[in-house]
C-alpha positions in Angstrom: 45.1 -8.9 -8.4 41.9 -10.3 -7.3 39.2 -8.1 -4.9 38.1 -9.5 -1.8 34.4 -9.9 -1.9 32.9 -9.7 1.5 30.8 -12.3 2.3 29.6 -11.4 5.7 25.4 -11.5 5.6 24.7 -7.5 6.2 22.6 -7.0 9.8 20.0 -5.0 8.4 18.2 -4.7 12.0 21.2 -3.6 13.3 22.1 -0.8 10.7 18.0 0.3 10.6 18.2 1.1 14.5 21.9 2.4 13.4 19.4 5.4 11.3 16.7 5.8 13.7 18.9 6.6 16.7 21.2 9.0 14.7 17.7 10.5 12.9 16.3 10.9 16.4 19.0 12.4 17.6 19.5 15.0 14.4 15.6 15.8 14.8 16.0 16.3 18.3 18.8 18.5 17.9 17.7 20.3 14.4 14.3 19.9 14.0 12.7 18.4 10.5 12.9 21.3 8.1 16.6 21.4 9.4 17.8 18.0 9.6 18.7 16.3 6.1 19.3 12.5 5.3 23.4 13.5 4.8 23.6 14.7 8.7 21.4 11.5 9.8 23.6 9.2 7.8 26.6 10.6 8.6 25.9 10.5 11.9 24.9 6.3 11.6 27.8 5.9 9.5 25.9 3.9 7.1 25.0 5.3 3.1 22.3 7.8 2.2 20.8 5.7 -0.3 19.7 3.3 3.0 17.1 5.7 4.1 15.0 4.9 1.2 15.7 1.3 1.3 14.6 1.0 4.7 11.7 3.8 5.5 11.1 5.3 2.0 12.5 8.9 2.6 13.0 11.6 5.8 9.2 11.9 6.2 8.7 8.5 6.8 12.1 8.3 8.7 10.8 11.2 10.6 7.6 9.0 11.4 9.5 6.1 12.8 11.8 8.1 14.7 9.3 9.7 16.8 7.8 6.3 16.7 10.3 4.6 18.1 10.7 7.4 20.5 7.3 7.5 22.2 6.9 5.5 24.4 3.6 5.7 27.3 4.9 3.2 29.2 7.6 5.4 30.5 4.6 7.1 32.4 2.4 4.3 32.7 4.7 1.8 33.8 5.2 4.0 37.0 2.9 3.2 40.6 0.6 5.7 40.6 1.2 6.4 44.0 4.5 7.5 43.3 4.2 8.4 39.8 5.0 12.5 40.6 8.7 11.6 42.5 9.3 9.2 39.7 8.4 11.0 36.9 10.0 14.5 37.5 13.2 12.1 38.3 12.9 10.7 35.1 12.7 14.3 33.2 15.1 16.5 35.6 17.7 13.7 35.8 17.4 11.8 32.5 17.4 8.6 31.3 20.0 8.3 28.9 17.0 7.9 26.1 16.7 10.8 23.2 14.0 12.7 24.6 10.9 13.1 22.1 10.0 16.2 23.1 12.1 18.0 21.3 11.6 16.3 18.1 7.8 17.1 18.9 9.0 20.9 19.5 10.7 20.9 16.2 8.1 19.6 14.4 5.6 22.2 14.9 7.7 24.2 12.3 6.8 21.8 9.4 3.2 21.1 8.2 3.8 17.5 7.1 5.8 16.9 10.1 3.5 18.6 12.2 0.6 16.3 11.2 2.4 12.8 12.0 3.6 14.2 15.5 0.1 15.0 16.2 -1.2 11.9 15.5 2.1 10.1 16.6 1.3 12.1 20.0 -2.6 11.2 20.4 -2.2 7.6 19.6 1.1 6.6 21.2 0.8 9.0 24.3 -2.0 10.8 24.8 -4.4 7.6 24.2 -2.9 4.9 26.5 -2.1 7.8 29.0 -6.1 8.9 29.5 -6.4 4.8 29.1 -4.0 4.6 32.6 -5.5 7.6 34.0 -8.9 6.5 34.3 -12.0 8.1 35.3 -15.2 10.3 33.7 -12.3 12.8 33.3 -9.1 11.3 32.1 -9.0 13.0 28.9 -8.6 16.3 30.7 -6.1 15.0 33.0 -4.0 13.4 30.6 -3.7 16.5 29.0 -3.1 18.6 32.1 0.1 15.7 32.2 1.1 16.4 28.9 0.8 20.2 29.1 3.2 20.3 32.1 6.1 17.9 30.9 6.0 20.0 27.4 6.3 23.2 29.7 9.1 21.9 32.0 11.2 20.9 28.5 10.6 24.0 26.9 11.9 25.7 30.1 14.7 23.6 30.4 15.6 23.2 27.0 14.1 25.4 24.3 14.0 28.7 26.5 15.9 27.9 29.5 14.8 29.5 32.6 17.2 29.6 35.5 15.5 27.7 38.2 15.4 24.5 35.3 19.1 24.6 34.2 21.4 21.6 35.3 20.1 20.3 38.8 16.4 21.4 39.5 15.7 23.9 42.5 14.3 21.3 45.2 11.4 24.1 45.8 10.5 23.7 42.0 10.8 20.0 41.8 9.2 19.6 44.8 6.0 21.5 43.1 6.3 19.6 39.5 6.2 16.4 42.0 2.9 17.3 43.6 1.7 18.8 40.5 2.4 15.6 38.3 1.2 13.6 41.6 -2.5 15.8 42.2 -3.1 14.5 38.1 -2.8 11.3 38.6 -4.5 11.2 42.5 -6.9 13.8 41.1 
């Protein structure tokens, strides 16, 4: 009896973004130290021996992850003059997007992790951010943006605090909004 060979050209793009959504959702949810190529495979349905063929091992998947998951323009795109409504709408209500934050969170915990966040961080947020921001001062104020949004997800996620769980207390979104707002306006 003779096998079947499958001729079908594999979609290579389409099983790579197959292993970066299931290996930023397993870092999101497990951190790096925790997370191993099996879980991130299993999850993208696809064989182990992929990772390397395609981003060299979980360090570099790691890398392109987080890459693929920061994203400025999620800020920057936004009017500044509505930027604080919009923004804490985005974070308190989602988007349907793997946050990054938690992967950044999780990170911390590894040194060679912890390294390629940062720089991941500076370059592909903090950078265009100030960039946006504008101004003598928008180093500081980019950071003062970055410092609250990693406060509100470790509230709401990491250490959850009553007044961040499901829907946001209007009096508390109502402050992250002018908060996130008096950055930009300065």
């Amino acid at each position: 009896m003779a096998t079947k060979i499958d001729l079908r050209p594999r979609d290579a793009d389409r099983t790579r973004e197959a292993i970066l959504q299931a290996a930023q959702q397993v870092f999101a949810e497990k951190g790096f130290a925790a997370a191993t190529i099996r879980d991130i495979t299993a999850r993208a349905g696809v064989n182990q021996s992929l990772v390397s063929r395609y981003f060299g091992g979980k360090l570099k998947l790691f890398e392109a992850a987080l890459e693929a998951a920061l994203d400025a323009r999620l800020m920057t795109d936004l009017p500044k003059a509505r930027f604080g409504k919009l923004i804490v709408a985005r974070f308190a209500d989602g988007d349907g997007r793997v946050s990054p934050l938690p992967m950044l969170f999780r990170a911390a915990a590894d040194a060679e992790a912890r390294v390629v966040a940062q720089r991941l961080l500076h370059e592909r947020v903090f950078e265009p951010l100030a960039q946006w921001i504008g101004g003598a001062d928008a180093s500081v104020r980019a950071a003062r943006l970055m410092m609250i949004s990693l406060g509100f997800f470790t509230y709401r996620e990491q250490l959850p605090l009553a007044g961040f769980a499901g829907a946001v207390d209007p009096d508390l979104r109502r402050w992250l909004e002018d908060e996130f707002q008096a950055i930009v306006d300065n």
